[in-house]
N, C-alpha and C positions, 0 to 999 in steps of 0.2 A: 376394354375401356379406353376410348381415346384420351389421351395425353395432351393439355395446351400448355404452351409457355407463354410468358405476357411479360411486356417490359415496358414499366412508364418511365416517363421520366422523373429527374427527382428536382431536389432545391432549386431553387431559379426562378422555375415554370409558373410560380404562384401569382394571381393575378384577384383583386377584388373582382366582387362577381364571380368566380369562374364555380360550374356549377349552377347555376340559375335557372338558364334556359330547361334543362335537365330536371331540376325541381320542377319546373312551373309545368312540364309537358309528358313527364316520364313515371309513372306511378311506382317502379320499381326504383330510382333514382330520388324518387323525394320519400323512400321508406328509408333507404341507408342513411341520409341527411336527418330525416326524423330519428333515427333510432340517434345519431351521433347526440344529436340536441341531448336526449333521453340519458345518454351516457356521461355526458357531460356535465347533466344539471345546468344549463342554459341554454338561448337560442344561439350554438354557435352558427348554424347557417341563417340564422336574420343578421345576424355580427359580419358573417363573411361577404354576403347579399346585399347589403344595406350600408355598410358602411367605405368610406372611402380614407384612408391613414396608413402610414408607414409603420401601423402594426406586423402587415402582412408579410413585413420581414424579419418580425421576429419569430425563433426556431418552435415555441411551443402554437404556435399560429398558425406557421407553415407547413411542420409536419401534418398536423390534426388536416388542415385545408386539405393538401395534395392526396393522402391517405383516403380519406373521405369520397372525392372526386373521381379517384383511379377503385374504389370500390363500387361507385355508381357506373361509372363503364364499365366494369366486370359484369358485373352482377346483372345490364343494359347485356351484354353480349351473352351472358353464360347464364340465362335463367334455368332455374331448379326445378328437373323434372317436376312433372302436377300431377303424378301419381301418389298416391297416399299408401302405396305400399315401398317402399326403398331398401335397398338391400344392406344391409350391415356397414358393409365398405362406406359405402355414399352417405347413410349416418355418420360415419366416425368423423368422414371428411368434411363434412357440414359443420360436425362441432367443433372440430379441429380448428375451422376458417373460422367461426365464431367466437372463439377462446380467444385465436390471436385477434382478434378486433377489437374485441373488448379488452384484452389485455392491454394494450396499442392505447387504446384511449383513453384507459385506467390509470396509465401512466404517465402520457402527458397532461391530464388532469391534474397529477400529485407537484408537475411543474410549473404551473399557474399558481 
């Protein structure tokens, strides 16, 4: 099984809009922004997309944003085998990635 490592960047780098293009052209890229909406209970990517304020530097904003975006490029680079058979391992790490996202969101949700 090969092995990647990946390093985004972190606080800073947030910018309105960022993420758009992505949504508007990437069907695997506007499933993580939809699922985010989903977890959130709002449209945080109409909020991130649409709007222009010095929200975007506050930390419950920022995280959710950057999180979000570095999981559309992952996910843009490291799509999930499309065999419907997967082997144990690659299950657990599927849900593994999915726990912590949802956890990830679950939580800065309880900070708003």
């Amino acid at each position: 099984m090969k092995k990647t490592a990946v390093l985004f960047p972190g606080q800073g780098t947030q910018a309105w809009g960022m993420g758009k293009e992505l949504y508007n052209t990437c069907p695997v890229a506007k499933a993580v922004f939809d699922e985010a909406d989903k977890l959130l209970g709002f449209s945080f990517s109409k909020k991130l997309f649409e709007t222009d304020s010095t929200e975007i530097m506050d930390t419950e904003i920022t995280q959710v944003a950057i999180r979000v975006a570095e999981k559309a490029l992952y996910d843009i680079d490291h799509p999930l085998p499309s065999s419907p058979t997967k082997s144990i391992e690659v299950q657990q790490e599927i849900m593994k990635e999915r726990a912590f996202y949802v956890a990830f969101l679950e939580k800065l949700k309880g900070i708003s």
